[in-house]
C-alpha positions in Angstrom: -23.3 -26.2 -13.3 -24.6 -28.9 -10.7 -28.4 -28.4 -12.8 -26.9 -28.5 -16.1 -24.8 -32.3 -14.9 -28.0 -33.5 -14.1 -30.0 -32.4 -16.8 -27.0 -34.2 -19.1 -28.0 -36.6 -17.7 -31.9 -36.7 -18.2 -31.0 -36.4 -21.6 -29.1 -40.1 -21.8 -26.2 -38.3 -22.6 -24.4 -40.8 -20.6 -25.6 -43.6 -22.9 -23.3 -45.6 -25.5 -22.2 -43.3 -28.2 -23.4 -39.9 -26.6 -21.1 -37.5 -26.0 -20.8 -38.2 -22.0 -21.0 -42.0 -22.3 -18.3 -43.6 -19.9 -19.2 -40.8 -17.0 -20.0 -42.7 -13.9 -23.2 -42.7 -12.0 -21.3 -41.6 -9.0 -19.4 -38.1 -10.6 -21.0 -35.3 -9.5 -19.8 -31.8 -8.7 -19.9 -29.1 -5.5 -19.1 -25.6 -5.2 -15.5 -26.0 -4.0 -15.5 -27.8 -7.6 -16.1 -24.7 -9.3 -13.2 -22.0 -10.6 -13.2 -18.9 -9.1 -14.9 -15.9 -11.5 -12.4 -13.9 -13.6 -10.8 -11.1 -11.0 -10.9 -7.9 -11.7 -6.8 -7.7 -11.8 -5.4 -5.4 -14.3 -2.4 -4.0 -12.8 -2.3 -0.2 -12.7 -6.8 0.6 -11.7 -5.2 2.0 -7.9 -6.3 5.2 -7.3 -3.0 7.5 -6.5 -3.1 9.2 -3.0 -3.8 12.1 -4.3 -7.3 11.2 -5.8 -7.7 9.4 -2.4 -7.3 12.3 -0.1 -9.7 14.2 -2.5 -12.3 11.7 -2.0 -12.6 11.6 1.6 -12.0 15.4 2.2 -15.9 15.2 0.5 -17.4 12.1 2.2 -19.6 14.6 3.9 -21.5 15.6 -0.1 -22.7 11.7 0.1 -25.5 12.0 2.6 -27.4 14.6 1.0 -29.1 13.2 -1.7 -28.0 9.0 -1.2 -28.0 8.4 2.7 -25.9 7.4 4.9 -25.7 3.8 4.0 -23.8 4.9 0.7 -21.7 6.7 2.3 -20.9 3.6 5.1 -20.1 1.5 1.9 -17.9 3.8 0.2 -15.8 4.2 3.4 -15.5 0.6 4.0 -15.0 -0.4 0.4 -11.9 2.5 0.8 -10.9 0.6 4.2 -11.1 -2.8 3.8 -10.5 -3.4 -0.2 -13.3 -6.0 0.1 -15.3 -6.8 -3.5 -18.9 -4.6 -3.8 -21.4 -7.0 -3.3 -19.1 -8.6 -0.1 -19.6 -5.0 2.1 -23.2 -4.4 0.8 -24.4 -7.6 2.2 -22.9 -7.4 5.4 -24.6 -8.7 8.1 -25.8 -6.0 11.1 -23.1 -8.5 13.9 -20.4 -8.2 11.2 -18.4 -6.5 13.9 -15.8 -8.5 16.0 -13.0 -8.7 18.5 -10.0 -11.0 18.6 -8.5 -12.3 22.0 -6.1 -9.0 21.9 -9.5 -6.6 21.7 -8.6 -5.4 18.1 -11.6 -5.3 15.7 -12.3 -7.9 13.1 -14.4 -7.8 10.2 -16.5 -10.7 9.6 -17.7 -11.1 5.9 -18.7 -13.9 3.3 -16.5 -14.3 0.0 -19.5 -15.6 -2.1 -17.1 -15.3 -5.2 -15.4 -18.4 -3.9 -17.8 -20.0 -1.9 -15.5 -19.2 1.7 -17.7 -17.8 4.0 -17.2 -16.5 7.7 -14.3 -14.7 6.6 -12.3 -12.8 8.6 -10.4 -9.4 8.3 -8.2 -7.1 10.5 -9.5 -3.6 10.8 -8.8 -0.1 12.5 -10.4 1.0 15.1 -11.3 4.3 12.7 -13.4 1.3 10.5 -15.0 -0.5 13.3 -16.2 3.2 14.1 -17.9 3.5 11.2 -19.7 -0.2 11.3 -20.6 0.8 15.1 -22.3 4.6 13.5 -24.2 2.5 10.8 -25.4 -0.4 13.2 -27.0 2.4 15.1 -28.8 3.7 12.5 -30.3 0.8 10.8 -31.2 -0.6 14.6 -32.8 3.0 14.7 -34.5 2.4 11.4 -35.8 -1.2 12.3 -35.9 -1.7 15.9 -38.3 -5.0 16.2 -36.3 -7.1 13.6 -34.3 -9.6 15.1 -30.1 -8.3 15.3 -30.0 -12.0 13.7 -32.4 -11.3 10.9 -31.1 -7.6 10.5 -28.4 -6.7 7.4 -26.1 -3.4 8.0 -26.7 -2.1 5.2 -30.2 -2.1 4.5 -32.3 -0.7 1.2 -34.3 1.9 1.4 -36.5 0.3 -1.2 -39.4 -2.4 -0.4 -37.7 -2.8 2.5 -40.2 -2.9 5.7 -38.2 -5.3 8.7 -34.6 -4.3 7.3 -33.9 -7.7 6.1 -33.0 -6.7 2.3 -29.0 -5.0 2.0 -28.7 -2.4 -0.6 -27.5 -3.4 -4.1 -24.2 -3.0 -5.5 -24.7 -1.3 -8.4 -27.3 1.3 -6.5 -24.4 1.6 -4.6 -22.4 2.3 -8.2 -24.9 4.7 -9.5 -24.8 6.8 -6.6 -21.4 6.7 -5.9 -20.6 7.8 -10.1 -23.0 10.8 -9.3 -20.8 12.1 -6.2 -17.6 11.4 -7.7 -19.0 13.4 -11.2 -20.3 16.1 -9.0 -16.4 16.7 -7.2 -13.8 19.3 -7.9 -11.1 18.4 -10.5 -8.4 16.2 -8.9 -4.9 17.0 -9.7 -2.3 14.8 -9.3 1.4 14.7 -10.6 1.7 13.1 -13.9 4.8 12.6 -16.3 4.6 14.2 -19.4 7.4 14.4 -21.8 8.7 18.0 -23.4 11.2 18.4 -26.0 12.4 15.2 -25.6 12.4 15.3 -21.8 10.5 13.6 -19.1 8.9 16.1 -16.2 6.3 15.8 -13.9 3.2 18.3 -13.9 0.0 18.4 -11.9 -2.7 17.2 -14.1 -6.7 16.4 -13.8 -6.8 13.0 -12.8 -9.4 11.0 -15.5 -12.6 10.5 -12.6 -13.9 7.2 -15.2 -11.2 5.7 -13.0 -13.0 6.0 -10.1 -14.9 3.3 -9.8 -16.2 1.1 -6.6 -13.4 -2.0 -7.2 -10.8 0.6 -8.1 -10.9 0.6 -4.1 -9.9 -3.0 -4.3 -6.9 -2.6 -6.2 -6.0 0.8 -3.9 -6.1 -1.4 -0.9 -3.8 -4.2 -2.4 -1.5 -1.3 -3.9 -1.0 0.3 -0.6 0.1 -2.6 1.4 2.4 -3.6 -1.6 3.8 -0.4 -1.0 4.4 -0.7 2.0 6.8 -3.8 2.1 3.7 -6.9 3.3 4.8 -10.0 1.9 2.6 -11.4 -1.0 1.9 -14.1 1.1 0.6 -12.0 3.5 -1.3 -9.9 1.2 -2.7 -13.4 -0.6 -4.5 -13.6 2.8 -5.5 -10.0 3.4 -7.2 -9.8 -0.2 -8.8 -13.5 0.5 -7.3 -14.7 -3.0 -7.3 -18.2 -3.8 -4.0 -18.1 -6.1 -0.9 -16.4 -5.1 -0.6 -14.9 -9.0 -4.0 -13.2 -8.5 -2.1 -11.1 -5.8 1.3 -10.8 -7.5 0.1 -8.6 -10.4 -0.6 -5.7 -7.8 3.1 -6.1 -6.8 3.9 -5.2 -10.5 2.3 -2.2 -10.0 4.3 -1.0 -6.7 7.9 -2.2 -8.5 6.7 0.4 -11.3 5.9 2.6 -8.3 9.3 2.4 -6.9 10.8 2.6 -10.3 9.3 6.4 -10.2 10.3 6.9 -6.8 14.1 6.1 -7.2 14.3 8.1 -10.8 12.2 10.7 -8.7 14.6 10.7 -5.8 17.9 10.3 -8.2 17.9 13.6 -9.2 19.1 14.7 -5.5 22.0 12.2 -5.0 25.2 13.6 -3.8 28.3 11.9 -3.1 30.7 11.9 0.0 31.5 15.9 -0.6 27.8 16.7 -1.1 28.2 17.3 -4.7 25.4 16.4 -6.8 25.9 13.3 -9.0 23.4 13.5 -11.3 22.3 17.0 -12.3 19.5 16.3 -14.9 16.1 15.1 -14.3 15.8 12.7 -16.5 14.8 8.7 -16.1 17.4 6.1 -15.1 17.2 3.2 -18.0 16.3 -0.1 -17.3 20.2 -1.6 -17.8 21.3 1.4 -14.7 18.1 0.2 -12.6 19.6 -3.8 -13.0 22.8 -2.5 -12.1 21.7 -0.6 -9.1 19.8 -3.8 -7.6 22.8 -6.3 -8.3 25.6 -3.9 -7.5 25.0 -1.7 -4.4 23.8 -2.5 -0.5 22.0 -0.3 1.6 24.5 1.2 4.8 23.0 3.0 7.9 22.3 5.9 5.8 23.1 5.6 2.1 24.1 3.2 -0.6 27.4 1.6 -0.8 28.5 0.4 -4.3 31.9 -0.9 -3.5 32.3 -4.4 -4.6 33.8 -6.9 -1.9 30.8 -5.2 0.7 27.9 -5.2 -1.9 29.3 -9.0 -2.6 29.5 -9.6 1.4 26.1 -8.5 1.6 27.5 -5.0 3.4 29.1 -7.1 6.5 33.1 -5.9 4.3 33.3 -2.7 4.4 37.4 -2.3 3.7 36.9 1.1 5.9 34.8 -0.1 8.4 31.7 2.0 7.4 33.6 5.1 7.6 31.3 5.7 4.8 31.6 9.8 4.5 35.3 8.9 4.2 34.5 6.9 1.1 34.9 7.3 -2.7 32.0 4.3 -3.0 29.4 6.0 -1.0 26.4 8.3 -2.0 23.1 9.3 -0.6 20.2 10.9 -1.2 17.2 12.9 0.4 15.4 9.3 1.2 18.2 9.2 3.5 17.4 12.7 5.3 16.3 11.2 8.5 18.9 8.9 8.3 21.9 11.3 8.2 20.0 13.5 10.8 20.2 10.6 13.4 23.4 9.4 12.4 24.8 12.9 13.3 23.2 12.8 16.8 25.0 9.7 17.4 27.9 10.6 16.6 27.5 14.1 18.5 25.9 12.0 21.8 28.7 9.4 21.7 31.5 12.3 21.1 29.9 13.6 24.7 29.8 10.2 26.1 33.6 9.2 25.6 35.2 12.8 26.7 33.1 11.9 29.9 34.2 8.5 30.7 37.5 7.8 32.3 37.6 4.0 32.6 38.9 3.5 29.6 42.6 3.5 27.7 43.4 6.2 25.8 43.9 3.8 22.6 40.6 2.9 22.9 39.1 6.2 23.2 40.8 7.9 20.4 39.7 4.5 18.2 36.2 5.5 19.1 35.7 8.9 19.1 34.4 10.1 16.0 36.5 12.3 13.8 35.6 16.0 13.7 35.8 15.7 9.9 33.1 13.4 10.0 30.8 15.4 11.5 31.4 17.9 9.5 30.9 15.5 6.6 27.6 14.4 7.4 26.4 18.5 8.5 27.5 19.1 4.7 25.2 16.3 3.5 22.4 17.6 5.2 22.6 21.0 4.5 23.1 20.2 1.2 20.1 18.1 1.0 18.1 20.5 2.5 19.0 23.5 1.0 18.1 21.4 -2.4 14.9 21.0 -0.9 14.2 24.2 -0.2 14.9 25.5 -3.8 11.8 23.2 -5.2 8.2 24.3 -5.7 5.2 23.3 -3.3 4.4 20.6 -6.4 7.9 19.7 -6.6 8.5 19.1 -2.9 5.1 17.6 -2.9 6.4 14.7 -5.7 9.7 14.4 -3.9 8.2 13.5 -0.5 5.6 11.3 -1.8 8.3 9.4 -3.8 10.9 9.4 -0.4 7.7 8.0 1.1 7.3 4.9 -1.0 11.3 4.3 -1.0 11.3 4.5 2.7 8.2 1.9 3.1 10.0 -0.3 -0.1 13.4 -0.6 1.9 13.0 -3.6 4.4 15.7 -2.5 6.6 18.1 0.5 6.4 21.4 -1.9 6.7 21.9 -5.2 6.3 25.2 -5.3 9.0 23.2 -7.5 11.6 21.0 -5.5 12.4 17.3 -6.7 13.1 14.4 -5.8 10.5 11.9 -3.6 11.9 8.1 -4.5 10.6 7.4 -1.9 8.3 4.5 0.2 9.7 0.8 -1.0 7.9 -0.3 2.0 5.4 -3.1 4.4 6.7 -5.4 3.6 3.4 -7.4 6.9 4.3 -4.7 10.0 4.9 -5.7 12.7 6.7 -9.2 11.6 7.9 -11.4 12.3 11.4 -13.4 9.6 13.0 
């Protein structure tokens, strides 16, 4: 662009009656001038976890026939959701600490002219950038750590200077992922009129290097990070870049609740709704306007959903009430609530500085207990009546509910930061 201005004007296209005659002498243009590129941004290119786990259960296929600087770049494009061309031309002293000691990832967005960028990382990825330095210092020992890149080609390539491509990176990376297993994952499919879930092959064309982008934004949407947050994490210019991977996550947690709907039981343990079938999008409104969340289910009774849950008529007798429900999202929940109310029982039948009056006003009722040991043996015993695939869905879809809800009650109590997402499950350093 900053050529083609200056060829313009070689061209006395500037002069009276040309097309860029009253453009001053002065006007020119820089790089922070210039738009970003088109992102790749379609909502919906995450991989699900399912595909995920698949791939890195066969990181260990990779080194055979590509080396082990492929399979350094797939692992960091999995862990740090950073653009292809961004991890293959790392530097060799990409590797940092903060003041705290945690690793940092320092890496140029070229994209957007910003460079020295820098990103939070595990200590799992900083292993990996520590296993590849290694071996490319092994590779090239008399090049300069300045001069060096991490990733270096194995192609014309004699002082290490020269990073691998992205799109060698591409064509070996389509090879391994052609050469793996089938991947299942669960998929809705509709039958005679009905909506079920079934494990399916998962389509591998999806697989593709920046697909890894979009996993990494996905997963922290998931998991409750601000977009602001995330705005910084994924190094976007424009906070509606980021926002279109939050679409993706409400759809997510649109699945989850239908998912999770199925096993919702009222105060008796009774199951509310006894088909499987998809709430619509009028009873999903009407969930988010008309209910609040309660220590350990939803409350849809109206003066404490309008109070924002701090007027509860029965003072979160909850088990007692006709406006309460739960569901198994709310397992762990229950379980704890019933070891309070067990360990306080204990507590006041111990202590004898206190009136009677107050006592008996504190000591939780033995039909409440009983109450919440119906709930969760009701849950439970539900849960035990599902297939593995079926309990796999179900925990998977309690999973992103759990991550989605910012705080269990909204009576005063403080939000807890919501626990960052392990974008590799089940991994070994």
């Amino acid at each position: 662009m900053l050529r083609l201005l200056a060829r313009m004007r070689a061209m006395g296209l500037t002069r009276p009656g040309r097309p860029l005659h009253g453009l001053p002498e002065d006007f020119t243009l820089s790089r922070e001038d210039l738009p970003d590129e088109p992102e790749d941004q379609e909502a919906g290119r995450d991989l699900p976890i399912e595909a995920i786990r698949h791939l890195c259960s066969h990181l260990d296929k990779i080194d055979g026939g590509s080396g082990i600087e492929v399979r350094a770049a797939i692992e960091l494009l999995i862990d740090t959701g950073r653009r292809p061309d961004e991890i293959c031309q790392l530097p060799w002293d990409c590797l940092m600490r903060d003041q705290d000691g945690k690793p940092v990832l320092i890496y140029d967005n070229r994209k957007s002219h910003r460079l020295g960028r820098r990103l939070p990382i595990s200590e799992t990825t900083a292993s990996v950038i520590v296993r590849q330095q290694e071996a490319a210092r092994g590779r090239f020992p008399d090049t300069p750590v300045a001069d060096l890149v991490l990733l270096p080609s194995t192609v014309a390539n004699p002082d290490g200077r020269k990073p691998i491509s992205a799109d060698w990176v591409s064509g070996r990376h389509r090879t391994w992922v052609d050469s793996l297993p089938e991947i299942l994952v669960p998929t809705a499919v509709e039958t005679n009129g009905r909506t079920e879930t079934r494990m399916l092959p998962f389509d591998k064309r999806r697989i593709y290097l920046y697909a890894y982008r979009h996993t990494f934004a996905q997963r922290y949407a998931d998991a409750g990070v601000r977009v602001e947050v995330l705005k910084e994490l994924m190094d976007h210019k424009q906070l509606s870049t980021t926002q279109c991977y939050y679409r993706v996550g409400e759809m997510r947690r649109r699945e989850a609740v239908d998912r999770v709907t199925t096993m919702q039981f009222d105060r008796h343990g009774s199951r509310i709704w006894r088909q499987a079938t998809a709430l619509l999008d009028s009873e999903h409104a009407r969930r988010a306007v008309g209910e609040i969340a309660v220590p350990y289910g939803i409350c849809t009774e109206p003066t404490n959903v309008a109070a924002g849950g701090g007027d509860c008529p029965v003072r979160f007798r909850c088990v007692g009430c006709a406006h309460f429900r739960t569901d198994v999202s709310f397992l762990p929940d229950l379980e704890a609530y019933l070891s309070d109310l067990l360990r306080n029982r204990e507590r006041l039948l111990a202590t004898i500085e206190a009136d009677q009056w107050a006592k008996d006003e504190a000591m939780p009722s033995d039909e409440e207990i009983r109450r919440v040991r119906r709930l969760i043996t009701r849950i439970k015993a539900d849960v035990d009546e599902l297939d593995d695939d079926e309990r796999a869905q179900i925990e998977q879809a309690v999973t992103t509910i759990r991550r989605a809800r910012n705080s269990v009650v909204n009576l005063g109590i403080p939000r807890l930061r919501q626990p960052l997402p392990d974008i590799r499950p089940d991994r070994s350093a």
